[in-house]
C-alpha positions in Angstrom: 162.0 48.7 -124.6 164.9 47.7 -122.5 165.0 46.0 -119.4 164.8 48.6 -117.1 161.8 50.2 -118.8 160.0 46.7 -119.1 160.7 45.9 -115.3 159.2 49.4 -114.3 155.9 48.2 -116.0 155.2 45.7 -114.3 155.6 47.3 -110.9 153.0 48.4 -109.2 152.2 52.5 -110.0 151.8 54.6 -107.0 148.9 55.5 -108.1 147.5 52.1 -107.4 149.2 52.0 -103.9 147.5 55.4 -103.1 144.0 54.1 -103.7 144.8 51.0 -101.4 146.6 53.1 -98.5 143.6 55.1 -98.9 140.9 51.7 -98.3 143.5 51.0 -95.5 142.8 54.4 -93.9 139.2 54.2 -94.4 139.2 50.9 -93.1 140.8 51.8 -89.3 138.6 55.1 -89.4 135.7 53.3 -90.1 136.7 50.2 -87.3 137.4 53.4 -85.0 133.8 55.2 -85.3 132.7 51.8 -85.3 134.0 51.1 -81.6 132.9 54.4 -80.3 129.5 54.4 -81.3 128.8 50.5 -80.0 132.0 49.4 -78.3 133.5 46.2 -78.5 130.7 44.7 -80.6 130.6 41.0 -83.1 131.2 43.8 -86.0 133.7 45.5 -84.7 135.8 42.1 -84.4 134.5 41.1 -87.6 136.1 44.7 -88.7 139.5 43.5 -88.1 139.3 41.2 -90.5 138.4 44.1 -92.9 141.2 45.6 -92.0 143.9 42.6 -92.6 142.1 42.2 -96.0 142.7 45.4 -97.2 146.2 45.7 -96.5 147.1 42.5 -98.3 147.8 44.0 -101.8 150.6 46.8 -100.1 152.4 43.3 -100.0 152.5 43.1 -103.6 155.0 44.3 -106.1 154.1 42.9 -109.2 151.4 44.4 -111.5 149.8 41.4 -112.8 149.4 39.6 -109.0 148.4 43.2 -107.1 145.6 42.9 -110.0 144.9 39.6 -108.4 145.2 40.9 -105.3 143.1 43.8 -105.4 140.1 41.9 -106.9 140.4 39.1 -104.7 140.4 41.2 -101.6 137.8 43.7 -102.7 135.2 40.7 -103.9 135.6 39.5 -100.1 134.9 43.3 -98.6 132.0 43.2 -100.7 130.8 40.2 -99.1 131.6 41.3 -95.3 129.7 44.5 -96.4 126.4 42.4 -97.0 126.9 40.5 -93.7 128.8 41.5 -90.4 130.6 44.7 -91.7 128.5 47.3 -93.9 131.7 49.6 -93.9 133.3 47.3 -95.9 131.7 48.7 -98.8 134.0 52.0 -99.2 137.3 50.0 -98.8 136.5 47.6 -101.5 135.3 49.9 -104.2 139.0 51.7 -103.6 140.6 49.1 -104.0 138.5 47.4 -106.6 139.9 50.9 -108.5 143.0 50.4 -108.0 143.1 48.0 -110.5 142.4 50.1 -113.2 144.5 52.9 -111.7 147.6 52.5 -113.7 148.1 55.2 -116.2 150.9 53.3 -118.1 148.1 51.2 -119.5 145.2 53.6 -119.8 145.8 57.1 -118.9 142.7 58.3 -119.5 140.9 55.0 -117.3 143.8 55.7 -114.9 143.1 59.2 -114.0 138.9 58.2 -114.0 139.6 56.1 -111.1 141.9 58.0 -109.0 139.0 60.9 -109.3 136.1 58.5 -108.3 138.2 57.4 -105.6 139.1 60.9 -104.2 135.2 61.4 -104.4 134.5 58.3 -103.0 136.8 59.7 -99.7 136.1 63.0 -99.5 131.9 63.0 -100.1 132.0 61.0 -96.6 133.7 63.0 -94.8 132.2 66.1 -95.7 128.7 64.0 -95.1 129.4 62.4 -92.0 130.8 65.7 -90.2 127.5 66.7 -89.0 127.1 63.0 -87.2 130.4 63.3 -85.7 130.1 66.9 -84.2 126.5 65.4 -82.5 128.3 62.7 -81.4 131.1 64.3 -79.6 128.8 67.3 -78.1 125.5 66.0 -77.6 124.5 65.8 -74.4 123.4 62.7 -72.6 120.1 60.7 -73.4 120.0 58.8 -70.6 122.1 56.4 -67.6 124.2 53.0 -68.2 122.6 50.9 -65.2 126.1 48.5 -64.0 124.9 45.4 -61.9 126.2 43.1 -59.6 126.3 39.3 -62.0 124.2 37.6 -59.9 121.5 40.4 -59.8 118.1 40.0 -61.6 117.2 43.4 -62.9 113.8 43.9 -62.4 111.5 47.2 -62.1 114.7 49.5 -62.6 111.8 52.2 -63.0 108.6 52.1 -61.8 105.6 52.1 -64.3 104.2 55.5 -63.2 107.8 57.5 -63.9 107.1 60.1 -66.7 110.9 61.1 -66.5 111.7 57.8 -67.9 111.1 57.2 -72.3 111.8 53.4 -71.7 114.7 50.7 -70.3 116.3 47.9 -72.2 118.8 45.4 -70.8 122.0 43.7 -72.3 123.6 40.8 -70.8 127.4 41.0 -70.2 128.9 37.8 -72.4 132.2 38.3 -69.4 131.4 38.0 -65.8 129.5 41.4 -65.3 126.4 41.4 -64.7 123.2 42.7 -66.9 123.7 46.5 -68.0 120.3 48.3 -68.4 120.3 51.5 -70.6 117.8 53.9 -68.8 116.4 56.6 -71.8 115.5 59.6 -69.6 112.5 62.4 -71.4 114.6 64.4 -73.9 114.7 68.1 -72.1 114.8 66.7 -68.6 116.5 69.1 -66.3 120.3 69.2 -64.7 118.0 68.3 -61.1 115.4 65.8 -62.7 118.3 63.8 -64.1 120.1 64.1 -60.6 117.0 62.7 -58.6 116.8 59.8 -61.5 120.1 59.3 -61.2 119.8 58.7 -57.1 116.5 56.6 -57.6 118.6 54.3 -59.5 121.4 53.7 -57.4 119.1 52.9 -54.8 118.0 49.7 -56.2 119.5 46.5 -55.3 122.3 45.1 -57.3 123.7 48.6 -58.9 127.3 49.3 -59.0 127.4 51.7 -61.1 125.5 54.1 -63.3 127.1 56.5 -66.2 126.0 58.5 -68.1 124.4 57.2 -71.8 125.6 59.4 -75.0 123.6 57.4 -77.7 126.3 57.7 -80.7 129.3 57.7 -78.2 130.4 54.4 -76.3 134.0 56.3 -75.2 132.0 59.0 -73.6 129.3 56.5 -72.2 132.0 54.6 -69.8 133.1 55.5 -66.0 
């Protein structure tokens, strides 16, 4: 083997830099729905550190140390998947494969684990469709109640309101004030949720009330 030949083997295949773009991918889609379905949350910070992780071994150009690499990195996103960020789990069994992805070593394991990574892509997509169709054209469950930050949100809705399912209130970490989500009865009508609407923004302290899409922060703002 000459020189050439043995330098080429201990570069990285691109089959093995596939699987890992792919974990990239995966990793900002995943961050992505993960923003629009719960905004700005603690995971979706911790998600950026998912992201970084899984980049790491593009950085590599050597065999033996993206080896390292890869396990490395996909032993930590299988720990950030059992704590702050369950999507973790898909980007670190690609790029856990991509260590056995190289089919100058072992054609036959080679080609095993670009397959199970393909499936491990596509099956979610083709799974999750159905959530993300919902969550673009749903309609809306409900109002996001904005108040003023030095407003105590109290009876939002009276007790005797059969329009309303039920209220619970978060507590802006910034300088907003509390934001109550306000779960009107599924089926209400276009002039029920109107009057709601108005009842609210009659109470003292509101700023601002929006429309609540459950599965859809981006749609939820105004």
């Amino acid at each position: 083997m000459t020189m050439t030949q043995t330098s080429a083997v201990h570069r990285v295949h691109a089959w093995q830099r596939l699987l890992v773009v792919a974990a990239l991918v995966a990793s900002v889609v995943l961050l992505g729905w993960a923003y629009q379905t719960g905004g700005d949350t603690l995971r979706f910070r911790f998600g950026w550190v998912a992201v970084a992780l899984t980049a790491v071994p593009l950085f590599v150009t050597r065999g033996r140390q993206f080896t390292y690499a890869c396990l490395a990195v996909g032993v930590s996103l299988l720990v950030l998947a059992c704590g702050p960020v369950p999507a973790g789990l898909l980007p670190a069994m690609l790029v856990l494969l991509a260590t056995t992805a190289d089919p100058r070593r072992s054609p036959w394991r080679a080609r095993l684990s670009v397959l199970v990574g393909a499936a491990l892509v596509v099956v979610p997509v083709v799974a999750s469709a159905g959530a993300v169709h919902d969550s673009l054209t749903s309609p809306p469950v409900g109002f996001v109640v904005h108040t003023d930050a030095d407003t105590e949100v109290t009876d939002l809705v009276g007790p005797g309101d059969v329009s309303v399912v039920g209220v619970h209130t978060r507590y802006d970490d910034g300088d907003g004030g509390p934001i109550s989500f306000v779960e009107f009865t599924p089926g209400l009508s276009a002039d029920g949720q109107d009057q709601l609407r108005r009842q609210l923004a009659q109470k003292p302290g509101v700023s601002k009330i929006c429309s609540w899409y459950r599965n859809n922060h981006l749609r939820s703002a105004c």
